[in-house]
MOPAC internal coordinates of N, CA, C and O (Angstrom, degrees):
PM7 1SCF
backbone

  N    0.0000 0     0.00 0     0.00 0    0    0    0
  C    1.4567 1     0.00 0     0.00 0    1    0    0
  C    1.5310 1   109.14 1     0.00 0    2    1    0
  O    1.2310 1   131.97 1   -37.76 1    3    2    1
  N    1.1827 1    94.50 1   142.24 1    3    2    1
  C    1.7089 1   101.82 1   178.86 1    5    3    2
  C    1.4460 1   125.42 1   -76.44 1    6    5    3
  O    1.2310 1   110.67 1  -140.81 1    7    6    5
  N    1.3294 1   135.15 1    39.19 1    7    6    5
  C    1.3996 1   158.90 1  -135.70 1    9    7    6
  C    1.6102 1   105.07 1   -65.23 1   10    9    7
  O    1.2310 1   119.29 1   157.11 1   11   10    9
  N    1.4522 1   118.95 1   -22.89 1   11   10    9
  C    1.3606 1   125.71 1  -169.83 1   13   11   10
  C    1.9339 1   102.88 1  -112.69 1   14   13   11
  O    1.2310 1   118.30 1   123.76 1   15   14   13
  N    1.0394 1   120.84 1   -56.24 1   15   14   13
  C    1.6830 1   115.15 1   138.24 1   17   15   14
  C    1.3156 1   119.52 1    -6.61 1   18   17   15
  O    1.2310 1   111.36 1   116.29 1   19   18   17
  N    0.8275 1   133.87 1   -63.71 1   19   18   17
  C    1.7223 1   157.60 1  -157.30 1   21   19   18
  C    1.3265 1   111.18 1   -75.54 1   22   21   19
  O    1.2310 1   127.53 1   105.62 1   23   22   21
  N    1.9773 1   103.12 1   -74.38 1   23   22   21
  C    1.0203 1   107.30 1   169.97 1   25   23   22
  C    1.8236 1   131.20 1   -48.04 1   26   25   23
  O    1.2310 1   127.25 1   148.95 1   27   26   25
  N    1.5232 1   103.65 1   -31.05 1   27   26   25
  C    1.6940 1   109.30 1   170.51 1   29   27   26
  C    1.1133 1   129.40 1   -50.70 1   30   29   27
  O    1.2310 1   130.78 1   117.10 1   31   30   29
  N    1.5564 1    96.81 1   -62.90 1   31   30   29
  C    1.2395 1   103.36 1   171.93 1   33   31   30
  C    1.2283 1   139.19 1   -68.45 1   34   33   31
  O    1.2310 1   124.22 1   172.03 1   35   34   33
  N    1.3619 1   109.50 1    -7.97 1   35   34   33
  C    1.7905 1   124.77 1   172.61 1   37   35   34
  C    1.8728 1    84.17 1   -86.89 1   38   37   35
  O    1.2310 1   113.90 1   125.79 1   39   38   37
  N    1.0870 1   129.15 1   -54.21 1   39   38   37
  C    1.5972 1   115.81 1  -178.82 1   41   39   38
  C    1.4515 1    98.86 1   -27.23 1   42   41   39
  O    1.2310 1   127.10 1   109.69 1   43   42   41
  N    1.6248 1   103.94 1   -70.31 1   43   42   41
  C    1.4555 1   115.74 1  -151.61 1   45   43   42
  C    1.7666 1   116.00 1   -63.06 1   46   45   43
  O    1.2310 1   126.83 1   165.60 1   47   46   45
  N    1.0716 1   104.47 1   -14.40 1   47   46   45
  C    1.1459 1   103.95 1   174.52 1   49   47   46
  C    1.8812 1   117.15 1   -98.11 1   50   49   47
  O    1.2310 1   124.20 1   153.88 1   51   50   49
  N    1.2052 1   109.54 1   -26.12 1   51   50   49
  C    1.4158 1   129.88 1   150.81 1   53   51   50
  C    1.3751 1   104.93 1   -22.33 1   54   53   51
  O    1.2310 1   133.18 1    83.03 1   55   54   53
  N    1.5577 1    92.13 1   -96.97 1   55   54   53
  C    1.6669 1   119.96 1   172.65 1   57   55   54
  C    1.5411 1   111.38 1   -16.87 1   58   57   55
  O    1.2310 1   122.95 1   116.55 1   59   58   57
  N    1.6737 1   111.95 1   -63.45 1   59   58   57
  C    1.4203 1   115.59 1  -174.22 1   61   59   58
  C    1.3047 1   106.54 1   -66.04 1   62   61   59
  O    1.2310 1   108.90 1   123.37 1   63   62   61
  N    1.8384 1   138.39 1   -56.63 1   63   62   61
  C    1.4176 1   114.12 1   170.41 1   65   63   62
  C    1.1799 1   144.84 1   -52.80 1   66   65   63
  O    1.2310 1   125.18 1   150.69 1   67   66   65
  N    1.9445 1   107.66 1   -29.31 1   67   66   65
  C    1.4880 1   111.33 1   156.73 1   69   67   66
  C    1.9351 1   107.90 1   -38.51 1   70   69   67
  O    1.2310 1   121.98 1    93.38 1   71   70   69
  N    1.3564 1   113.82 1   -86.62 1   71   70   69
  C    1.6637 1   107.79 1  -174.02 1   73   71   70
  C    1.3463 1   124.06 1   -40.92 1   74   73   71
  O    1.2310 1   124.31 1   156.88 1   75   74   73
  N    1.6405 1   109.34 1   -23.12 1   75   74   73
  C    1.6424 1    99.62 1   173.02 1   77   75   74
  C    1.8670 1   122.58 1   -78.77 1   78   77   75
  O    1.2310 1   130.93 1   162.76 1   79   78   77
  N    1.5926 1    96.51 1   -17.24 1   79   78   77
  C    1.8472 1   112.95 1  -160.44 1   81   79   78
  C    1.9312 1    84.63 1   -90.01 1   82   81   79
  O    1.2310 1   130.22 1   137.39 1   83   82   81
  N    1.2611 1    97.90 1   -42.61 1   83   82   81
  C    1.8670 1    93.99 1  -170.47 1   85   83   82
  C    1.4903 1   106.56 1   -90.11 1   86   85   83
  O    1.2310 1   119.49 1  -175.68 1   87   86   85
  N    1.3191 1   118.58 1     4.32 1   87   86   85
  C    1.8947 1   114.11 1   168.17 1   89   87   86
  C    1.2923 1    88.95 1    66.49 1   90   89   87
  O    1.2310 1   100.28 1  -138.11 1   91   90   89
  N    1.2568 1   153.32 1    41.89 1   91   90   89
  C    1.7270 1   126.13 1   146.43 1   93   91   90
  C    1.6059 1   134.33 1   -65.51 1   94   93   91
  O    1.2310 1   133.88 1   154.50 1   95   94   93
  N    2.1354 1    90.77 1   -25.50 1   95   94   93
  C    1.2699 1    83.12 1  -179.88 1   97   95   94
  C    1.9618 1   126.87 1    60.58 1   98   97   95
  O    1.2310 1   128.73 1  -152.96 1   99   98   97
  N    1.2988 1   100.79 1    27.04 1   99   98   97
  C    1.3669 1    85.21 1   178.66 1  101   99   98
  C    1.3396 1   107.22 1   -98.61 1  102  101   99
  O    1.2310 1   114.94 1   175.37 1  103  102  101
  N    1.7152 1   127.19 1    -4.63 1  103  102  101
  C    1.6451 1   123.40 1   167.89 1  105  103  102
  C    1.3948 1   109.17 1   -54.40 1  106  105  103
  O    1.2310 1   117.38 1   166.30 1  107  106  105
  N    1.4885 1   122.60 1   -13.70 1  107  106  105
  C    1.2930 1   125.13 1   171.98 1  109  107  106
  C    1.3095 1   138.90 1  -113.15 1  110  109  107
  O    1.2310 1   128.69 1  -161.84 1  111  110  109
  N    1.2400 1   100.87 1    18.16 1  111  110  109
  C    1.2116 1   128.56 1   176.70 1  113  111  110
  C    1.5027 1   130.42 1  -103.99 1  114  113  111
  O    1.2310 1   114.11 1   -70.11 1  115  114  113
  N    1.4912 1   128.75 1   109.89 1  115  114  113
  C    1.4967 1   132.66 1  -162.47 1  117  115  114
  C    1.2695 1   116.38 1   -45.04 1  118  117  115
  O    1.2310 1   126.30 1   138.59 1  119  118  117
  N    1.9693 1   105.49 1   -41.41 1  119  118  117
  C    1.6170 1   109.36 1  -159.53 1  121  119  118
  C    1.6688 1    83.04 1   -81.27 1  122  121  119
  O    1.2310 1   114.03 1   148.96 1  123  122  121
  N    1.4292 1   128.90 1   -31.04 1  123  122  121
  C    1.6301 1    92.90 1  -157.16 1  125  123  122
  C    2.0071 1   104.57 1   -84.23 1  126  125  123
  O    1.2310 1   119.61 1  -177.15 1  127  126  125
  N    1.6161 1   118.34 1     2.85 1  127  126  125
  C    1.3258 1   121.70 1   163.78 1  129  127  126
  C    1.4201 1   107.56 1   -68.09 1  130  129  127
  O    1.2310 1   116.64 1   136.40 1  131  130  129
  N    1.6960 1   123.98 1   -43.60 1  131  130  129
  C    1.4456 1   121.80 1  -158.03 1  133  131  130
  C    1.4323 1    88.80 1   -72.97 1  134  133  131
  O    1.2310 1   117.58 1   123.11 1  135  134  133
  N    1.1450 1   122.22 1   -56.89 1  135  134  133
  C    1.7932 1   130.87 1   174.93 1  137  135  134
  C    1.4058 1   115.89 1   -30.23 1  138  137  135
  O    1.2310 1   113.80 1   150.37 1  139  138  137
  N    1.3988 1   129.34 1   -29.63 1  139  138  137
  C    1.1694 1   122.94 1  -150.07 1  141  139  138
  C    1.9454 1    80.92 1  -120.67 1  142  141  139
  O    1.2310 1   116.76 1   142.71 1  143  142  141
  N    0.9195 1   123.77 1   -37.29 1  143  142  141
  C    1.6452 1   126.58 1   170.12 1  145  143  142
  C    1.7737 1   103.01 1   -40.97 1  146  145  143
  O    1.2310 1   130.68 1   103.45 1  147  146  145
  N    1.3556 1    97.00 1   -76.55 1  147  146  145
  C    2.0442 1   104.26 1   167.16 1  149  147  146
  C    1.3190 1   118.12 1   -24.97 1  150  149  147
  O    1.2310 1   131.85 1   133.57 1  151  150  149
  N    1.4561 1    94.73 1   -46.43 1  151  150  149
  C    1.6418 1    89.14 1  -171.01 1  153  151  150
  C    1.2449 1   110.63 1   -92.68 1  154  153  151
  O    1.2310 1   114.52 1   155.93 1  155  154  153
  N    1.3842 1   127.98 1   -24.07 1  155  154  153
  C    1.4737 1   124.29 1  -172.56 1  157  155  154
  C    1.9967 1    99.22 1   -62.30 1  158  157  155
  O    1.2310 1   119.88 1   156.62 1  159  158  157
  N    1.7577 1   117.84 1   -23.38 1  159  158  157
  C    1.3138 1   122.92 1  -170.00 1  161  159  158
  C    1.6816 1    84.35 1   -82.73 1  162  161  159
  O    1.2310 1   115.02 1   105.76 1  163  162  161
  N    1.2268 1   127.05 1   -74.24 1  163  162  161
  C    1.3820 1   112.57 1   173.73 1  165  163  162
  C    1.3160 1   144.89 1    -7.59 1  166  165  163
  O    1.2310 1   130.69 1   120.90 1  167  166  165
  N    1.8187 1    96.97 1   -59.10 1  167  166  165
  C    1.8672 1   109.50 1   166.54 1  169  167  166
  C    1.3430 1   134.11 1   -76.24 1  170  169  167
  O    1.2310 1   137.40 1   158.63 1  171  170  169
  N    1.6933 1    83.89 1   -21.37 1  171  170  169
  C    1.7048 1    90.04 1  -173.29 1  173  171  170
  C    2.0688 1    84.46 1   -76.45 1  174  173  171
  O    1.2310 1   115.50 1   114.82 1  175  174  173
  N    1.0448 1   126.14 1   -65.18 1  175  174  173
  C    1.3677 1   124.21 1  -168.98 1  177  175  174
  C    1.7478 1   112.78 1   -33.54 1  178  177  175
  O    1.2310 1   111.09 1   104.73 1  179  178  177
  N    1.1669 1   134.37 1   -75.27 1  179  178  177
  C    1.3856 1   144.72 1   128.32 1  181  179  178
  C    1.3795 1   115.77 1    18.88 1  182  181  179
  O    1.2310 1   124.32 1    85.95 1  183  182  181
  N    0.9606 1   109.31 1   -94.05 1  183  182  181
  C    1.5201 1   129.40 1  -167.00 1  185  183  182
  C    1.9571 1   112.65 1   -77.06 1  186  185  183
  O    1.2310 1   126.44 1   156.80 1  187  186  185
  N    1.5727 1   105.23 1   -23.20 1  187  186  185
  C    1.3261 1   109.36 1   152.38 1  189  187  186
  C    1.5459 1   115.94 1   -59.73 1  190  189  187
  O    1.2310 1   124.16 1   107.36 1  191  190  189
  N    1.8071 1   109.63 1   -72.64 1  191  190  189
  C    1.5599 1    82.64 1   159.28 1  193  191  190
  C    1.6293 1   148.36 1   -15.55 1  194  193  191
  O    1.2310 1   145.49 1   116.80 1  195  194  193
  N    1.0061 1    68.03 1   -63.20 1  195  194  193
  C    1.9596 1    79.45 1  -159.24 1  197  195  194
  C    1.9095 1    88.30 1   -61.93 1  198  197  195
  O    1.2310 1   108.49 1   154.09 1  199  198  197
  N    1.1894 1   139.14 1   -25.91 1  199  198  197
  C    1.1882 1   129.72 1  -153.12 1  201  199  198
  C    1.4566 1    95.79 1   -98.74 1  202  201  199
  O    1.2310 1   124.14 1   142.80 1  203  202  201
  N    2.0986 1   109.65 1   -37.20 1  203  202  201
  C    1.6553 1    95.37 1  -156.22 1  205  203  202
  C    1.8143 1    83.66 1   -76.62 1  206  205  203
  O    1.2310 1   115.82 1   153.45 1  207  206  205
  N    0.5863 1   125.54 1   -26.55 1  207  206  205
  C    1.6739 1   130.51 1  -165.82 1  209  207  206
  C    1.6089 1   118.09 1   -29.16 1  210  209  207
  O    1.2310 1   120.20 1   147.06 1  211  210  209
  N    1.1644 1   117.23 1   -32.94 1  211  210  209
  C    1.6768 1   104.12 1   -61.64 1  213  211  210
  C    1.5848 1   134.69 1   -81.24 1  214  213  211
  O    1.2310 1   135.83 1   -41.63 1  215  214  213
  N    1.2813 1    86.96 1   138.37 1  215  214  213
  C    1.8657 1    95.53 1  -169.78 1  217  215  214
  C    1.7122 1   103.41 1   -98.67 1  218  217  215
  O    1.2310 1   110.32 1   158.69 1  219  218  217
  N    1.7147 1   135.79 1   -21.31 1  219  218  217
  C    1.0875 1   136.67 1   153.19 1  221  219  218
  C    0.8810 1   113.58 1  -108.48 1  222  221  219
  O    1.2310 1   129.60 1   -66.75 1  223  222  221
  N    1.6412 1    99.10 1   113.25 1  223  222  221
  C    2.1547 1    99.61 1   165.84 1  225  223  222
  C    1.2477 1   105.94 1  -106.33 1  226  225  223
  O    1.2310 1   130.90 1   -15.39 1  227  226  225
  N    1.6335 1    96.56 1   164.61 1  227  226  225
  C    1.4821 1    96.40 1   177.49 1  229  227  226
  C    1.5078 1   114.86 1  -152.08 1  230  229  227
  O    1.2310 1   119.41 1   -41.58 1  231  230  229
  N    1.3469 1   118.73 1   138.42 1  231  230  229
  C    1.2461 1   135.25 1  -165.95 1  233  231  230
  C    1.7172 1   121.16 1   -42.92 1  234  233  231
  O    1.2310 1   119.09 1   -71.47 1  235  234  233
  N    1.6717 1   119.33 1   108.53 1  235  234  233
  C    1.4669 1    95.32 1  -163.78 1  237  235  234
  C    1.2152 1   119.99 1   -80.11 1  238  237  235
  O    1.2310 1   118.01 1  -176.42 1  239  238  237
  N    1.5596 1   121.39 1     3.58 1  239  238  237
  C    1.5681 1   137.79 1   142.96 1  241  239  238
  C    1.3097 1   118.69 1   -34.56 1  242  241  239
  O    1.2310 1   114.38 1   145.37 1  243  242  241
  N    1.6974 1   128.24 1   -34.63 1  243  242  241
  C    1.4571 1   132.05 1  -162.10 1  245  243  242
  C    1.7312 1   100.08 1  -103.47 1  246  245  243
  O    1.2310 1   115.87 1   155.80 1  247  246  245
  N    0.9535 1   125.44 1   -24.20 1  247  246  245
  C    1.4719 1   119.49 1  -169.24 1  249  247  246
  C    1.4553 1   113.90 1  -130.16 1  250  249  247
  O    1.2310 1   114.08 1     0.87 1  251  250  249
  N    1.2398 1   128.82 1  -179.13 1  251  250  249
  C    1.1742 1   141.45 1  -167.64 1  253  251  250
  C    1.2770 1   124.21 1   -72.33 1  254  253  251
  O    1.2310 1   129.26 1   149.59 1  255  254  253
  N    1.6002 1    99.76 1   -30.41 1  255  254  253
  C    1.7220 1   115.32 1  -166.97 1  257  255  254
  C    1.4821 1   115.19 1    82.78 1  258  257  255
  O    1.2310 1   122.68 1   169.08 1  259  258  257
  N    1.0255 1   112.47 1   -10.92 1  259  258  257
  C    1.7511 1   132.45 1   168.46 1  261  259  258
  C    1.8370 1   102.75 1   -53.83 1  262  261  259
  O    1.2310 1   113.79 1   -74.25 1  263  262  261
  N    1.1113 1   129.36 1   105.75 1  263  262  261
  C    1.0990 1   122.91 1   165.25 1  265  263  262
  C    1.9098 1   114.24 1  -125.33 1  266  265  263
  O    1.2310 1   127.06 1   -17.25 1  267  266  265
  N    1.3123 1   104.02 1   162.75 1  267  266  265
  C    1.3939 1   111.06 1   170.31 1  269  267  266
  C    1.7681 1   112.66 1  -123.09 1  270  269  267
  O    1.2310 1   136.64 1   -90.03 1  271  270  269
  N    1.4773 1    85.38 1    89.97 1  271  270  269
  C    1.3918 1   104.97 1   179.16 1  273  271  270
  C    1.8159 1   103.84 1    83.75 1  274  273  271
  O    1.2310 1   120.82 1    92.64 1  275  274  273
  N    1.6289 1   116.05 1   -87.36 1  275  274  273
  C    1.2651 1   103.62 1   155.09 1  277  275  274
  C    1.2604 1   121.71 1  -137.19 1  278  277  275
  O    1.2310 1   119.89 1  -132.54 1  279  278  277
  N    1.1851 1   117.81 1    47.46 1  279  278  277
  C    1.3765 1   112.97 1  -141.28 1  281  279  278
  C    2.1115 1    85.34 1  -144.79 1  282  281  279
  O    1.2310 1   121.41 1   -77.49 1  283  282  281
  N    1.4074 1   114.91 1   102.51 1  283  282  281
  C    1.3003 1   105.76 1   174.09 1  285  283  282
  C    1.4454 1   145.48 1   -55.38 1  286  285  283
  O    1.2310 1   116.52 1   -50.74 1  287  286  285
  N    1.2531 1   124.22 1   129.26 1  287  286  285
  C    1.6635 1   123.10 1  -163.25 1  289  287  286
  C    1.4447 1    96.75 1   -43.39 1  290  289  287
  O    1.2310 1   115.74 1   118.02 1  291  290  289
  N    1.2290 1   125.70 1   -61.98 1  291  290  289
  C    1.6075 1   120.28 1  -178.92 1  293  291  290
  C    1.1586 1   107.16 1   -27.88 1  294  293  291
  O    1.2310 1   107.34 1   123.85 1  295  294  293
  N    1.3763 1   141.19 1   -56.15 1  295  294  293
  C    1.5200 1   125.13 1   177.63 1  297  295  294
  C    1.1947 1   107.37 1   -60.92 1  298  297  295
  O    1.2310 1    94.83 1    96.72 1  299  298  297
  N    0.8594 1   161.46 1   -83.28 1  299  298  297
  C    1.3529 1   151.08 1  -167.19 1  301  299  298
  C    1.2795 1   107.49 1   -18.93 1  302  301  299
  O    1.2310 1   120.54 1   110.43 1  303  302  301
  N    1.2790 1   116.57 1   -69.57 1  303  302  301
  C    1.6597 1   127.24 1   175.08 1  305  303  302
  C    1.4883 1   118.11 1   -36.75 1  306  305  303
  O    1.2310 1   122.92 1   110.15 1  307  306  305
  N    1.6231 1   112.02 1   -69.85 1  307  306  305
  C    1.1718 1   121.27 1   175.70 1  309  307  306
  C    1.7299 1   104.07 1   -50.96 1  310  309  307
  O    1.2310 1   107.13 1   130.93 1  311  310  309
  N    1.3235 1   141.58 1   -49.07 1  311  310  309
  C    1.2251 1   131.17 1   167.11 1  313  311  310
  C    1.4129 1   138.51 1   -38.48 1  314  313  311
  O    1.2310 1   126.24 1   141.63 1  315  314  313
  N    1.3610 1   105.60 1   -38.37 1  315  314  313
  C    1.1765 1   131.45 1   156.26 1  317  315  314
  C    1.0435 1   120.04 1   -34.20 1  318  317  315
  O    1.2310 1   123.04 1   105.35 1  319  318  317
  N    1.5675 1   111.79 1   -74.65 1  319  318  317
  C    1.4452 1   126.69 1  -154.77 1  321  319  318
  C    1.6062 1    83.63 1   -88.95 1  322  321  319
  O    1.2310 1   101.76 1   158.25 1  323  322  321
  N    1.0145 1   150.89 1   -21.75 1  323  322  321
  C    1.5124 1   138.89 1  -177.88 1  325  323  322
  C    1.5618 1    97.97 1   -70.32 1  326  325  323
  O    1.2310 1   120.84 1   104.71 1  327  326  325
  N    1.5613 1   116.00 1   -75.29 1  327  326  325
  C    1.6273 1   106.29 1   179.56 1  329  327  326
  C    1.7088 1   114.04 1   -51.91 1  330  329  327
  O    1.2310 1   114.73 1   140.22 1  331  330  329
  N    0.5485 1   127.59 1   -39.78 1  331  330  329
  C    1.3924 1   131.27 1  -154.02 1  333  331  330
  C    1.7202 1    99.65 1   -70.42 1  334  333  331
  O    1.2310 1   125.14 1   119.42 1  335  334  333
  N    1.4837 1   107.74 1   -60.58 1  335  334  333
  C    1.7168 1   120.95 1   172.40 1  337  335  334
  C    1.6573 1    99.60 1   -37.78 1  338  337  335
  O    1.2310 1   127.75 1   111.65 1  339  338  337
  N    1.4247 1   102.68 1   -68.35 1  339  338  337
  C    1.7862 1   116.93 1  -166.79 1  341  339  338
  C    1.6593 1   111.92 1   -40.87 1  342  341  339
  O    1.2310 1   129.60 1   132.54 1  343  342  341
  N    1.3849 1    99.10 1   -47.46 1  343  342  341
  C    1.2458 1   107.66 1  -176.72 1  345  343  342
  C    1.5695 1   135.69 1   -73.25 1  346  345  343
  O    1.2310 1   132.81 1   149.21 1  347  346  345
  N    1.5241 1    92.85 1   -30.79 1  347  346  345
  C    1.9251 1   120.50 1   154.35 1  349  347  346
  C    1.4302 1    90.90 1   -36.47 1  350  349  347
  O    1.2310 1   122.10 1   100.89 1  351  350  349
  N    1.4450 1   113.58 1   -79.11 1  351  350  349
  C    1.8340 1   135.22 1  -136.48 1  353  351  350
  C    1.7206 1    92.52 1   -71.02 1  354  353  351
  O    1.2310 1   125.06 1   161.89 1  355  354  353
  N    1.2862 1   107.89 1   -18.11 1  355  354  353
  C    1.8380 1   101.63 1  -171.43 1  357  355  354
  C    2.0254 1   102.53 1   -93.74 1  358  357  355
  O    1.2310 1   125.60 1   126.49 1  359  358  357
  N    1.0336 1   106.84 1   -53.51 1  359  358  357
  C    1.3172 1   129.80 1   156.99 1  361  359  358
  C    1.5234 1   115.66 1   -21.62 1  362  361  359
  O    1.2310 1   127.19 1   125.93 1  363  362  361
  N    1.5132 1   103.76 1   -54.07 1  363  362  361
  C    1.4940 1   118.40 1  -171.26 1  365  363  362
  C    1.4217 1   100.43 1   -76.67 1  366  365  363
  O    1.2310 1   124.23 1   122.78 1  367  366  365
  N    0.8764 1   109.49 1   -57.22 1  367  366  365
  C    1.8710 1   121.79 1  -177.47 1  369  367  366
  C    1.5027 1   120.31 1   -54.40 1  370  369  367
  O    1.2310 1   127.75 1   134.92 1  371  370  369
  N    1.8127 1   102.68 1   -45.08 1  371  370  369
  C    1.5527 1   101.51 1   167.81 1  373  371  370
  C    1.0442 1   107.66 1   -78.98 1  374  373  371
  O    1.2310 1    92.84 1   156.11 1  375  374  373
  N    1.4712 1   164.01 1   -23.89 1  375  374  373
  C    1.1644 1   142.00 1  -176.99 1  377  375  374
  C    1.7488 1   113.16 1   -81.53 1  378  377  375
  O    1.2310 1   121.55 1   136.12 1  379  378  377
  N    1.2802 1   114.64 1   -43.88 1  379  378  377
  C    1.5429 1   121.32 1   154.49 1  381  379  378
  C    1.5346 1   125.99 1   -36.90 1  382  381  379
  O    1.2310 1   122.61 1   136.52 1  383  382  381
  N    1.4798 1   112.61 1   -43.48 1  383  382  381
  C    1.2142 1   114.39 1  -170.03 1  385  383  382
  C    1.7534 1   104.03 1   -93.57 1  386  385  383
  O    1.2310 1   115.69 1   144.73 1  387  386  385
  N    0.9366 1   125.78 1   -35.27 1  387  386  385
  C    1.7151 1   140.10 1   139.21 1  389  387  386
  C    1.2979 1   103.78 1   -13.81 1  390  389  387
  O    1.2310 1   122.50 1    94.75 1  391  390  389
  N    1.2465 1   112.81 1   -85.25 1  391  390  389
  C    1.5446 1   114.98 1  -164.20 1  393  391  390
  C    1.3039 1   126.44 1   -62.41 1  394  393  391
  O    1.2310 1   125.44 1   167.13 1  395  394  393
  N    2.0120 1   107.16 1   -12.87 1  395  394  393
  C    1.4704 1   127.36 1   164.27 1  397  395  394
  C    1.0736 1   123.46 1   -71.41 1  398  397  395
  O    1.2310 1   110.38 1   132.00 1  399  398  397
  N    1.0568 1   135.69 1   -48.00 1  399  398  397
  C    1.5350 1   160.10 1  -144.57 1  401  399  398
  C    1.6083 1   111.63 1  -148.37 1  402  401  399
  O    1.2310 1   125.73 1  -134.09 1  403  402  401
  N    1.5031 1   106.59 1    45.91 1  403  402  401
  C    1.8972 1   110.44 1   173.88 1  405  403  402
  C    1.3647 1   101.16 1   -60.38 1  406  405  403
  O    1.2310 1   124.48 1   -33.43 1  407  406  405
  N    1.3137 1   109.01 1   146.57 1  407  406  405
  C    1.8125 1   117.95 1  -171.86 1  409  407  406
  C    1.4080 1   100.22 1  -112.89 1  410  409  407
  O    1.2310 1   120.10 1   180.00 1  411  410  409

């Protein structure tokens, strides 16, 4: 079973109802695409390491075998839905706490 597959894409879809349930709206938003471009150069750099190295292996039982270069599509995914969620929940909080406490 593809156990890490699975789990991503339940992230990624996570991630996307968090921003739709908390109104952030940042799937529609330019800066949080240019943001997520940076970082995709970030992870891929990173996480290439650690993969061409290699210092993280990973079970070819858990994933697809789908890689980018060496670095598995699941990371990408799971990255995704990690910034993307985080950024909902920060988003949500500063604009809430904003509208409490205008300075």
């Amino acid at each position: 079973m593809k156990e890490y597959t699975i789990l991503a894409v339940f992230a990624v879809f996570l991630a996307i109802l968090t921003d739709f349930l908390l109104r952030t709206k940042l799937l529609k938003n330019i800066k949080f695409w240019i943001f997520w471009g940076v970082m995709f150069v970030l992870i891929f750099m990173v996480n290439g390491y650690l993969t061409y190295r290699p210092i993280v292996l990973y079970g070819k039982s858990f994933h697809l075998g789908i890689r980018l270069f060496t670095i598995p599509i699941e990371d990408f995914l799971y990255g995704f839905a990690l910034l993307t969620m985080n950024i909902s929940i920060w988003e949500y909080f500063t604009r809430r706490f904003k509208n409490k406490f205008p300075s």
